[in-house]
C-alpha positions in Angstrom: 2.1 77.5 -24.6 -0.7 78.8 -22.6 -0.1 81.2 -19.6 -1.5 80.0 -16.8 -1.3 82.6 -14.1 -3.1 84.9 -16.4 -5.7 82.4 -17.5 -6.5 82.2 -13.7 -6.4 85.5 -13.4 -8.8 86.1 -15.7 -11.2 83.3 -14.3 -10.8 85.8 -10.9 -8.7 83.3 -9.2 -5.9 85.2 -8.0 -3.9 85.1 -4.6 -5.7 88.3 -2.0 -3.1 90.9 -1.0 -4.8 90.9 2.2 -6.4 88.3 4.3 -3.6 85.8 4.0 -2.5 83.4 6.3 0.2 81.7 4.9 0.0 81.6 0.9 -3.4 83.4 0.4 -4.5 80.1 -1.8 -7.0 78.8 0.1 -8.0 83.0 0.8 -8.7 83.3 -3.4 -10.3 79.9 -3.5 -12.6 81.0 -1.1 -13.0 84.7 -3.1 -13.3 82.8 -6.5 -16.6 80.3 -5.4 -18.1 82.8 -2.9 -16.5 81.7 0.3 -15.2 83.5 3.3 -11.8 82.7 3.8 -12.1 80.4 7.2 -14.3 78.1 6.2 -12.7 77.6 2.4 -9.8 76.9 4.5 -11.4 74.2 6.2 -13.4 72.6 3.1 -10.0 72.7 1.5 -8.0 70.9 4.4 -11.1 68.2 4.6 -11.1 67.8 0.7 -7.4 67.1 0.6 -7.8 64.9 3.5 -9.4 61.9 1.4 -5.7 61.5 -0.4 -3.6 61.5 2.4 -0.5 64.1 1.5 -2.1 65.4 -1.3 -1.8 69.2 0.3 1.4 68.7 0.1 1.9 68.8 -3.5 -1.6 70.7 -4.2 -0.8 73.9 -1.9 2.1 74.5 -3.7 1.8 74.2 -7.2 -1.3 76.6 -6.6 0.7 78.8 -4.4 3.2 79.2 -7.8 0.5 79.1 -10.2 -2.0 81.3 -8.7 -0.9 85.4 -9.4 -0.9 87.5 -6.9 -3.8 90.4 -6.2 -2.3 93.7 -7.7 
């Protein structure tokens, strides 16, 4: 069984130690395709808007899946 943290970890998507504003998700998103945190934040929220309570389930799993920035 693969693990997944580390295979996102290794694709650079990890969780920032700083710059966080609640889970840091939408932070390393943002790091990982070259965006500054604010706006990622708000492409994310407008992406996730087209299936209504999506973020709900989304944010989290990639909250738990995503590894935090040693």
């Amino acid at each position: 069984m693969p693990d997944i943290p580390a295979s996102l970890a290794r694709d650079g998507l990890v969780r920032p130690r700083y710059g966080r504003v609640l889970g840091g998700v939408c932070a390393g998103l943002g790091r990982r395709f070259g965006l500054d945190p604010w706006p990622a934040r708000l492409l994310f929220v407008l992406v996730l808007m087209l299936v209504p309570g999506s973020q709900l389930i989304v944010y989290p799993i990639l909250w738990i899946l995503m590894p935090s920035e040693d």
